[in-house]
N, C-alpha and C positions, 0 to 999 in steps of 0.2 A: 553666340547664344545657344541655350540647348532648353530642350523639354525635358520636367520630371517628370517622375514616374505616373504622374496623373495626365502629361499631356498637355501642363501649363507650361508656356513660355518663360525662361525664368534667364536672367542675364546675368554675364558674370559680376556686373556689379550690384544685382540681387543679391545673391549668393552671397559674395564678402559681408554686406549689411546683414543679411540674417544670420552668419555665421557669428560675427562681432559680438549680436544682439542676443544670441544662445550663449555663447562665453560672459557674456556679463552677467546674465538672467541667472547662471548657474552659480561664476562665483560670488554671487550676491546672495547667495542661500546657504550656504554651506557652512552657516554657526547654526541653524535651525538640522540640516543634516548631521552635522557632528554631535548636537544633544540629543538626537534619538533616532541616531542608527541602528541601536540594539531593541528598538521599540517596530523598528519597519523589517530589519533584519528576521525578525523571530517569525514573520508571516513569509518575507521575500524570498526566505533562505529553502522555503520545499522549490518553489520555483528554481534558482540555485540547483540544486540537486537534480531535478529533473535535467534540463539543460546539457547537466555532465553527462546524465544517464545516454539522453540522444547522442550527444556528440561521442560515445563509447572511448572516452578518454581512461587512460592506462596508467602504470607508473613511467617514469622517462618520458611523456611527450611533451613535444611543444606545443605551447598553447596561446592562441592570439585572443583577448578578451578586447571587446570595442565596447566604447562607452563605459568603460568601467563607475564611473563614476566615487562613490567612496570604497572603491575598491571590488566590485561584484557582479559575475560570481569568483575572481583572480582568487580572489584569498581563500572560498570556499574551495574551490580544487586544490591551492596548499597545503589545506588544513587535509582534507580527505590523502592526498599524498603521502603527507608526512615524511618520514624519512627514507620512503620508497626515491622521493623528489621528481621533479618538473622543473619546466622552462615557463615560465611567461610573460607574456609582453601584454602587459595594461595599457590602453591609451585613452584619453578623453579629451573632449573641446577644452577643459576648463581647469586651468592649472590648479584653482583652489580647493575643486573637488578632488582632484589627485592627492593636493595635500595631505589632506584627511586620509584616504589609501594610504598612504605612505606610512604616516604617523600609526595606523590600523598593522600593516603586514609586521613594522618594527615592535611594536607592542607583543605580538604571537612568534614572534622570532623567527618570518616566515620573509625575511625582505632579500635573502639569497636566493628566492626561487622565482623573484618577478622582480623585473623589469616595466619603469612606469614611462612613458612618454605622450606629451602632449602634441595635439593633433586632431584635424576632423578627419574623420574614415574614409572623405571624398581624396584628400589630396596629399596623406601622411604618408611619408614614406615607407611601407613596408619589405623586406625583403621576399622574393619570391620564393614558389617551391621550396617553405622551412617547416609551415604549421602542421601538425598533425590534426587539430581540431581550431575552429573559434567559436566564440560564444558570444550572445550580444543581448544582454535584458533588457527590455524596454527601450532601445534607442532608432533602429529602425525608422521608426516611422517619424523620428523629427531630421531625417538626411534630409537639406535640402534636393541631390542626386541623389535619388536610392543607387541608380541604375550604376553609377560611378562609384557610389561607396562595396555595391557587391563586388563592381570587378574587379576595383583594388582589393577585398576580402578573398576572392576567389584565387586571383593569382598568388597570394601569398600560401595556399594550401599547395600540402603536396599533393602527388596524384594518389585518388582515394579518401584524401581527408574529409573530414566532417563538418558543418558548419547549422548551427543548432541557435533558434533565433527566438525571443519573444515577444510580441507586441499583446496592446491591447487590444478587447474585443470588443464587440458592438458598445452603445453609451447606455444602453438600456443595463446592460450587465456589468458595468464599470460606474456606478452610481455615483459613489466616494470622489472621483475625477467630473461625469457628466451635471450630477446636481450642481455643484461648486460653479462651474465654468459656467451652465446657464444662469444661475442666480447674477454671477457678475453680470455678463451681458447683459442682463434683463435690469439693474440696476445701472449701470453707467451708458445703457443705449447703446450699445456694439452691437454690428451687425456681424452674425456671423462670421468666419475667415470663407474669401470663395475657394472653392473648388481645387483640390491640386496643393493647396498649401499645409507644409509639414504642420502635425500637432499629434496630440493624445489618440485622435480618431482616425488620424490618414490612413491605418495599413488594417482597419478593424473588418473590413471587406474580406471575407476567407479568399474567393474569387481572385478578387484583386490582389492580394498577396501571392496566391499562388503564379498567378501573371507576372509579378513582380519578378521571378527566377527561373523564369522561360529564355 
């Protein structure tokens, strides 16, 4: 057994089940993703950009993207490369959200410069001391092991690399997400998730985030 990052007790056979239950969750969405990527992209993509700016990614580096999800930010650093070129290594829970990446990078003629593979960030095998930088939109905070998914992130950096992360922020300032999620509850009687349990809000704590990488 181990504690996440909140300090809940969470067992390995937690873990399997919620992991199972993200891998369905996601590719059970991904014809609603594939018809308006370029609808979410055209907001997600300055975040995108930022991301790289942190992670001070170059031409020639390798790049570890986690959670890629339909493909991002992988394909935005392609694109920004160009025929300077890069390495990347995509990965995600969910084969069929990779699909879609896949189908994305081939379309931009960008599928020689990444590498996609499926996998949770807790227990995927990465190769160590390779990356130059990684990157991670929005996934974070649904690791059931934050603390597991860093070290494996970690070791996979060489010494110096970069690692450029983003979640979301309080629910008050994430409307679009917090209205949604209370109106259901508040209609089907769910009581909130306790304490400790990954979602939209786990890592919205500045504090606690920054604790997160001590």
């Amino acid at each position: 057994m181990v504690l996440n990052q909140r300090g809940k007790l969470v067992t390995a056979v937690d873990s399997r089940q919620y992991k199972e239950t993200e891998r369905q969750k996601w590719d059970s969405v991904t014809s609603g993703w594939q018809k308006w990527w370029r609808t979410i992209e055209r907001g997600a993509g300055k975040l995108s950009n930022r991301l790289i700016e942190l992670a001070e990614i170059k031409p020639g580096s390798r790049i570890l993207d986690i959670a890629t999800g339909i493909g991002e930010p992988a394909i935005t650093v392609a694109n920004q490369m160009g025929k300077t070129g890069c390495y990347i290594l995509a990965t995600d829970i969910s084969p069929q959200m990779l699909s879609i990446a896949k189908q994305r990078a081939i379309a931009l003629d960008l599928s020689n410069m990444i590498e996609f593979k499926v996998g949770d960030t807790e227990t995927i095998d990465l190769p160590n001391s390779t990356f130059d930088a990684a990157l991670c939109r929005a996934g974070l905070m649904l690791f059931s092991d934050l603390n597991a998914g860093l070290s494996n992130i970690y070791q996979s950096l060489i010494e110096g690399g970069h690692f450029a992360a983003a979640v979301w922020g309080l629910p008050n300032k994430v409307p679009f997400i917090s209205v949604v999620t209370n109106t259901i509850m508040k209609e089907t009687n769910t009581p909130p998730p306790p304490p400790g349990t990954p979602g939209p809000f786990s890592l919205s704590d500045e504090n606690s985030l920054k604790n997160s990488f001590i």
